[in-house]
C-alpha atoms as a printed R data frame, in Angstrom:
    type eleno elety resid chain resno       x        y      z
1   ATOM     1    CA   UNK     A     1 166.411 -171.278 45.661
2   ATOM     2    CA   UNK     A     2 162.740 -171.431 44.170
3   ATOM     3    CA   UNK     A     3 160.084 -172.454 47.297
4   ATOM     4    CA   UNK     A     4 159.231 -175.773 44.766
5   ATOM     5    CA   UNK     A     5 162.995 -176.485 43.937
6   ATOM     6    CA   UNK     A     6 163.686 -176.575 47.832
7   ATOM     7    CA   UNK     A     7 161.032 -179.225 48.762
8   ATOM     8    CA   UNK     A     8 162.084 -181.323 46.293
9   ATOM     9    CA   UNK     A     9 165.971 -181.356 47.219
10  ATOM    10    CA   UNK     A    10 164.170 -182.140 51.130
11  ATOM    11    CA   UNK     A    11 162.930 -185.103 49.351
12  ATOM    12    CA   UNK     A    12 166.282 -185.765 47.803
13  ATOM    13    CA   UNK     A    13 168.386 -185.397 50.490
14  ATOM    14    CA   UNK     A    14 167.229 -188.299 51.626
15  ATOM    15    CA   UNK     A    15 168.611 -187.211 55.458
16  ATOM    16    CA   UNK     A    16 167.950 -184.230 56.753
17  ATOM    17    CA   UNK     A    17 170.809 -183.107 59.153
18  ATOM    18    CA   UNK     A    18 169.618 -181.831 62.581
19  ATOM    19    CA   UNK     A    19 172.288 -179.804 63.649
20  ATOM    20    CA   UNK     A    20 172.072 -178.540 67.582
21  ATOM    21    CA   UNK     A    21 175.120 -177.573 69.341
22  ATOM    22    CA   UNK     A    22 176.407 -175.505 71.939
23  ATOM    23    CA   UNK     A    23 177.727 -172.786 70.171
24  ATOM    24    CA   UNK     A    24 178.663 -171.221 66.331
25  ATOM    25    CA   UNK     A    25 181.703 -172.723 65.803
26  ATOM    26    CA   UNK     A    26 180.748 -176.131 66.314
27  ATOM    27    CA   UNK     A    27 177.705 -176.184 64.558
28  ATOM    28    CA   UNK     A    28 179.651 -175.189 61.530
29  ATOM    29    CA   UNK     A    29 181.942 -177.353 61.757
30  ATOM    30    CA   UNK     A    30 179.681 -180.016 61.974
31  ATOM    31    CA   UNK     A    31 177.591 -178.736 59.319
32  ATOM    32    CA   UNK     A    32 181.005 -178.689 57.443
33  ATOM    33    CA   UNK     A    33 181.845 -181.945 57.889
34  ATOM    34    CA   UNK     A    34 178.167 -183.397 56.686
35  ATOM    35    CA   UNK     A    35 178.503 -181.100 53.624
36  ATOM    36    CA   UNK     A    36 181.694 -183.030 53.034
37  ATOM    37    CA   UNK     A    37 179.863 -185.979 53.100
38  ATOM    38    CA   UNK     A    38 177.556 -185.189 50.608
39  ATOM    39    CA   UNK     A    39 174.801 -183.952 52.407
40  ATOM    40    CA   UNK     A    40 173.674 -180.974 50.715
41  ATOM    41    CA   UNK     A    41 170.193 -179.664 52.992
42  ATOM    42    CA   UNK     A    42 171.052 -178.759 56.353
43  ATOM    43    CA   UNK     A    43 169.208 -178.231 59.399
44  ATOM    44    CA   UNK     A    44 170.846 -175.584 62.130
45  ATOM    45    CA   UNK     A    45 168.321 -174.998 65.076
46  ATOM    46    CA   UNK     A    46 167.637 -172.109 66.836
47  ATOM    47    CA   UNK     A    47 168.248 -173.672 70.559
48  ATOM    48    CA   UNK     A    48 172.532 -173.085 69.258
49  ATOM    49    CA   UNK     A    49 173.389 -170.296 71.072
50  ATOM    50    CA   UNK     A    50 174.363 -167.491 68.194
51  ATOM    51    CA   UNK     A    51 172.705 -169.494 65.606
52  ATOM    52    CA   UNK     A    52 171.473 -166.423 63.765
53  ATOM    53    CA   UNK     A    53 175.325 -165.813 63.099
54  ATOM    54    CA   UNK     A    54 175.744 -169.575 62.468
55  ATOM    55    CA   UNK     A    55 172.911 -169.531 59.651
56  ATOM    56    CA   UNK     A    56 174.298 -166.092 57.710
57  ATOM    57    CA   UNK     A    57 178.343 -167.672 57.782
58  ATOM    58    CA   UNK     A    58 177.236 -171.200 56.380
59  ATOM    59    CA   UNK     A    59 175.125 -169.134 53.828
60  ATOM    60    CA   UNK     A    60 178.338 -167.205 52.506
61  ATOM    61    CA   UNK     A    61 180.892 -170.372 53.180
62  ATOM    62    CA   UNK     A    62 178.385 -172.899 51.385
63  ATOM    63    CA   UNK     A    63 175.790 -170.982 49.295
64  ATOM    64    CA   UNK     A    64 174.974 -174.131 47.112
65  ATOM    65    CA   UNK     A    65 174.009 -175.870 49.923
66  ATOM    66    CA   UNK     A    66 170.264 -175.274 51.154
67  ATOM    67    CA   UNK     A    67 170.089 -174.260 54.634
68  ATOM    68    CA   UNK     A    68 167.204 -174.108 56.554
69  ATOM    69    CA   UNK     A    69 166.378 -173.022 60.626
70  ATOM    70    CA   UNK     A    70 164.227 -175.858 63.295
71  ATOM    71    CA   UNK     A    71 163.300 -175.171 66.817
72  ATOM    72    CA   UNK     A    72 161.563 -172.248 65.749
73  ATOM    73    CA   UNK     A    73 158.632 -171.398 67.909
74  ATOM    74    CA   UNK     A    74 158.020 -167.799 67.805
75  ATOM    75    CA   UNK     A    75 157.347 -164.947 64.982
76  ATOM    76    CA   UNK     A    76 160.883 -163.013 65.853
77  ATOM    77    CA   UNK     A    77 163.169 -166.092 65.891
78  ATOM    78    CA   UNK     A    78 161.327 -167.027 62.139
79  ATOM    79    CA   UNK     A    79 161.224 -163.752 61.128
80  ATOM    80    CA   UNK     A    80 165.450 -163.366 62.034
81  ATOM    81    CA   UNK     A    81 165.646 -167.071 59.974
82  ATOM    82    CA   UNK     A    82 164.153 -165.658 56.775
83  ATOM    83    CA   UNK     A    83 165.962 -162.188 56.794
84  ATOM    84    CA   UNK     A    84 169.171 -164.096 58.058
85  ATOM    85    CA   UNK     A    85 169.222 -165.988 54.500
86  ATOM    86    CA   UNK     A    86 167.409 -169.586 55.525
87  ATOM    87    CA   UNK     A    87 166.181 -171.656 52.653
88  ATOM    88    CA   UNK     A    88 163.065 -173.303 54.439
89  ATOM    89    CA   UNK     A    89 161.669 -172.715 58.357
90  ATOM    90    CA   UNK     A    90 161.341 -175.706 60.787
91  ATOM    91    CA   UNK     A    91 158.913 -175.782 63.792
92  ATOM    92    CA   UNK     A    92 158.552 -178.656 67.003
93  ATOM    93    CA   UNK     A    93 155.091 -178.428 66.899
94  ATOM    94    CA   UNK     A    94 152.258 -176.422 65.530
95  ATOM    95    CA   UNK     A    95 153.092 -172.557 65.105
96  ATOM    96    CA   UNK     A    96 150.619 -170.322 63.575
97  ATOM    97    CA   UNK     A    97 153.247 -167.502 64.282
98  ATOM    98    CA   UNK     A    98 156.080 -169.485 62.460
99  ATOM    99    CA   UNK     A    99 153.709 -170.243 59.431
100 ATOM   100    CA   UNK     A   100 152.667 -166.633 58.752
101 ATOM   101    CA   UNK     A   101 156.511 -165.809 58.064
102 ATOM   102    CA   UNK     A   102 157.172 -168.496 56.081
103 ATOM   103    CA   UNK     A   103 154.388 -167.527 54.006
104 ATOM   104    CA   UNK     A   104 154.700 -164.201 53.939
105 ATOM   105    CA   UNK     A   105 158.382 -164.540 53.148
106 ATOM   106    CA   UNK     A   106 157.898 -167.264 50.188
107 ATOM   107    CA   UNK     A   107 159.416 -170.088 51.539
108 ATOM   108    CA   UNK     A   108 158.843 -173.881 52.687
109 ATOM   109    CA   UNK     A   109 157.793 -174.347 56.386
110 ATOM   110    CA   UNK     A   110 157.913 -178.288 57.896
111 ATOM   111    CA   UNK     A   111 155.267 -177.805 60.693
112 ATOM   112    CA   UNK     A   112 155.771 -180.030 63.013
113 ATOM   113    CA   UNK     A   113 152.904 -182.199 64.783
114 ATOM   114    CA   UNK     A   114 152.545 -185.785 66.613
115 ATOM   115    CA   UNK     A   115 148.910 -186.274 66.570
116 ATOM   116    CA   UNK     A   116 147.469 -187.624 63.184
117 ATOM   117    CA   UNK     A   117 145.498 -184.205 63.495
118 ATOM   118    CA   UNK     A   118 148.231 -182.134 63.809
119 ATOM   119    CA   UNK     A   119 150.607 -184.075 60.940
120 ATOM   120    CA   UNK     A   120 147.817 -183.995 58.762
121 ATOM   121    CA   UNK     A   121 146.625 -180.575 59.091
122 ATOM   122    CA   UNK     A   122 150.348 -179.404 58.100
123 ATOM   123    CA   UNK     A   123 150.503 -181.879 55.224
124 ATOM   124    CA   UNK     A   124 147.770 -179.821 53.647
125 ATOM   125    CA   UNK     A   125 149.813 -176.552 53.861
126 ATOM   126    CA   UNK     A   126 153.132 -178.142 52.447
127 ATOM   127    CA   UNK     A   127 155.603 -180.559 53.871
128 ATOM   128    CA   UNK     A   128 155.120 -181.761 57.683
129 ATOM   129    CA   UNK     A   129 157.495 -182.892 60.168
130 ATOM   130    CA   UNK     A   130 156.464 -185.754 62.520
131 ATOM   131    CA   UNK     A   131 157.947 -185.036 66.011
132 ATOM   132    CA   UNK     A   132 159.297 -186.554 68.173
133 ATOM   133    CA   UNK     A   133 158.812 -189.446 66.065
134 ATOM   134    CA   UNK     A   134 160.297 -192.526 68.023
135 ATOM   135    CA   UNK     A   135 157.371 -192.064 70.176
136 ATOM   136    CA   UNK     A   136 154.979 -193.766 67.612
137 ATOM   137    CA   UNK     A   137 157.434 -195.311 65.595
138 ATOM   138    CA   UNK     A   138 156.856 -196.339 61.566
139 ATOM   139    CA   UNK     A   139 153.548 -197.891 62.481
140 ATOM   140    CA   UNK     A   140 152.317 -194.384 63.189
141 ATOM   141    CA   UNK     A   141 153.929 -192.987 59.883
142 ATOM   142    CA   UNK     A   142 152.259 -196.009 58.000
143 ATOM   143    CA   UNK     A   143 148.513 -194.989 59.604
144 ATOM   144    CA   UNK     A   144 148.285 -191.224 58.716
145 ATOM   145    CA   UNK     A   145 149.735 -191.829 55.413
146 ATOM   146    CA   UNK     A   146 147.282 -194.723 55.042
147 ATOM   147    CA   UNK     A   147 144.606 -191.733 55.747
148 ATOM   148    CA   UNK     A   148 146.619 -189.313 53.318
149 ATOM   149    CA   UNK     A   149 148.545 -191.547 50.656
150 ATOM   150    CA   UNK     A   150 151.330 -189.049 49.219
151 ATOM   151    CA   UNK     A   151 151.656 -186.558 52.104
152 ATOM   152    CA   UNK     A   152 155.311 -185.478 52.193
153 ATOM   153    CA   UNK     A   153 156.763 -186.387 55.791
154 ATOM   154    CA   UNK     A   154 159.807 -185.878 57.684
155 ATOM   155    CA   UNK     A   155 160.213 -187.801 60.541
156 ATOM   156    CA   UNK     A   156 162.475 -186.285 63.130
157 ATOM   157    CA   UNK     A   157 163.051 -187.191 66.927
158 ATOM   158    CA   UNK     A   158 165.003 -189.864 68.605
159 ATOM   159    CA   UNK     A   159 165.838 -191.749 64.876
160 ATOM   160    CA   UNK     A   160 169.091 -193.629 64.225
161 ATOM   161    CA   UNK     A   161 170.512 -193.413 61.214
162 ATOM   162    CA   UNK     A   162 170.838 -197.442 60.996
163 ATOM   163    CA   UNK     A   163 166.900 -196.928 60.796
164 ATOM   164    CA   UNK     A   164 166.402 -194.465 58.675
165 ATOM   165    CA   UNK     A   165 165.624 -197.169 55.795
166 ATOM   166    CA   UNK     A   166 162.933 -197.991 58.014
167 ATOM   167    CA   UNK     A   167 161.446 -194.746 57.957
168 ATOM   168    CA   UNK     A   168 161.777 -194.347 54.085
169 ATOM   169    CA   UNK     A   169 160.001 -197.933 53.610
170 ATOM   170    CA   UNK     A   170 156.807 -196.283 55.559
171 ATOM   171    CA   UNK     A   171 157.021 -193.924 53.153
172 ATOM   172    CA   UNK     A   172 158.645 -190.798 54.754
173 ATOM   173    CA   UNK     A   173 159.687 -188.173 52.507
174 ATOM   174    CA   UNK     A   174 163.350 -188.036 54.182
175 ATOM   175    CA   UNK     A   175 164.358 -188.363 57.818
176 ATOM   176    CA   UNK     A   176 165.831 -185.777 59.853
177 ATOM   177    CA   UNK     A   177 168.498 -187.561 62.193
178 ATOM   178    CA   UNK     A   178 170.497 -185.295 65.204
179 ATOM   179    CA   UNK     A   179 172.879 -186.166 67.647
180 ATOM   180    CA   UNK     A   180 174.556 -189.521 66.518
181 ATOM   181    CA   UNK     A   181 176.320 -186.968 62.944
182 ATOM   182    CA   UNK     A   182 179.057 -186.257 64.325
183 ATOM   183    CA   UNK     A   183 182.751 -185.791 62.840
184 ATOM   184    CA   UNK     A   184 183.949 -189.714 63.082
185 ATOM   185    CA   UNK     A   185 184.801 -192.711 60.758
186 ATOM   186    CA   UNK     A   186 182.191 -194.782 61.423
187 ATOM   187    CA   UNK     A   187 179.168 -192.598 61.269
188 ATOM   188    CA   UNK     A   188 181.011 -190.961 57.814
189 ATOM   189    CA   UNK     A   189 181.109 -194.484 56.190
190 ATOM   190    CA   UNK     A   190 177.442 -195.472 57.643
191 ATOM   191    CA   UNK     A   191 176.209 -192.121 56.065
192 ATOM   192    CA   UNK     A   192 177.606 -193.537 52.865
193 ATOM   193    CA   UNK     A   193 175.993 -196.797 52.587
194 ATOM   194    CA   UNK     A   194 172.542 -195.046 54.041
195 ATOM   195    CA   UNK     A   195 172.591 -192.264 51.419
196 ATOM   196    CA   UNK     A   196 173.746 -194.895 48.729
197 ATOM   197    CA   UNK     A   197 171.024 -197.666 49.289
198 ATOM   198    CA   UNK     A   198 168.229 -194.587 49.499
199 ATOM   199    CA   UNK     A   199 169.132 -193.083 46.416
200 ATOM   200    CA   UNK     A   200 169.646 -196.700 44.655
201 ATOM   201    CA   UNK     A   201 165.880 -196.969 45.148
């Protein structure tokens, strides 16, 4: 997919699916299950032992969907992301190493960064990730977009998907939520009603 066509279905996807497991076959069949769902951006995470394997099956079981690689902290593990077929790049914190790929390889790259500094500084290069964000909550969302009105976003760390509306009122771009997506009945149907009331906006 296009580098501009995949930040925009970021921004669609209203939640960004963090997935980070202990192995390949349950990180796909998580990411399975979300895809069922209706979730069509996923997040695997280089921390899943075999992920590199994980990224190029989900690519050839789910090509529609856009797939894209977090945790990513140095130049090899990005540069096996991009040749393994990811969509966009994903980084904890500032990565110079990490950014050079992405660039060099044409596609979107959510830098991640706490400080308003750090946010800020990626929101000029493209679309930033705010991590871990429960540590300064919405009010610190609200005060570096106050300093940056229409920087794209993506608040990741520690959120719940019961407050991912939350996130979306302080204007985040979309949320990336992690451990509580898992395979049950009650998370599918809460999933629903998030993804419903975001998109009804």
């Amino acid at each position: 997919m296009a580098f501009r066509e995949t930040e925009l279905a970021i921004g669609r996807a209203v939640v960004v699916p963090v997935v980070r497991e202990d192995g390949v076959a349950r990180a796909l069949a998580v990411a399975g299950w979300l895809i069922e769902q209706g979730l069509d951006v996923v997040e695997l995470t280089a921390s899943t032992p075999g992920w590199e394997r994980a990224v190029g099956e989900l690519r050839a079981s789910a090509p529609d969907v856009i797939v894209g690689v977090g945790t990513l902290r140095t130049r090899q593990d990005a540069e096996l992301a991009a040749a393994g077929g990811a969509d966009f790049l994903v980084t904890p914190c500032p990565a110079a190493a990490v950014r050079e790929v992405a660039e060099a390889a044409g596609l979107p790259l959510l830098e991640g960064g706490l400080t308003p500094g750090e946010v800020l500084a990626a929101t000029d290069r493209g679309i930033a990730k705010l991590f871990p964000a429960h540590v300064g909550g919405t009010g610190l969302l609200r005060s570096i977009l106050a300093l940056s009105p229409g920087a794209r976003i993506v608040p990741t760390g520690g959120i719940r998907l019961a407050d991912a509306a939350d996130w979306l009122d302080a204007g985040a771009y979309a949320v990336g939520v992690g451990s509580e997506l898992r395979p049950k009945p009650e998370v599918a149907a809460a999933l629903r009603d998030t993804l419903a009331a975001a998109r009804a906006r």
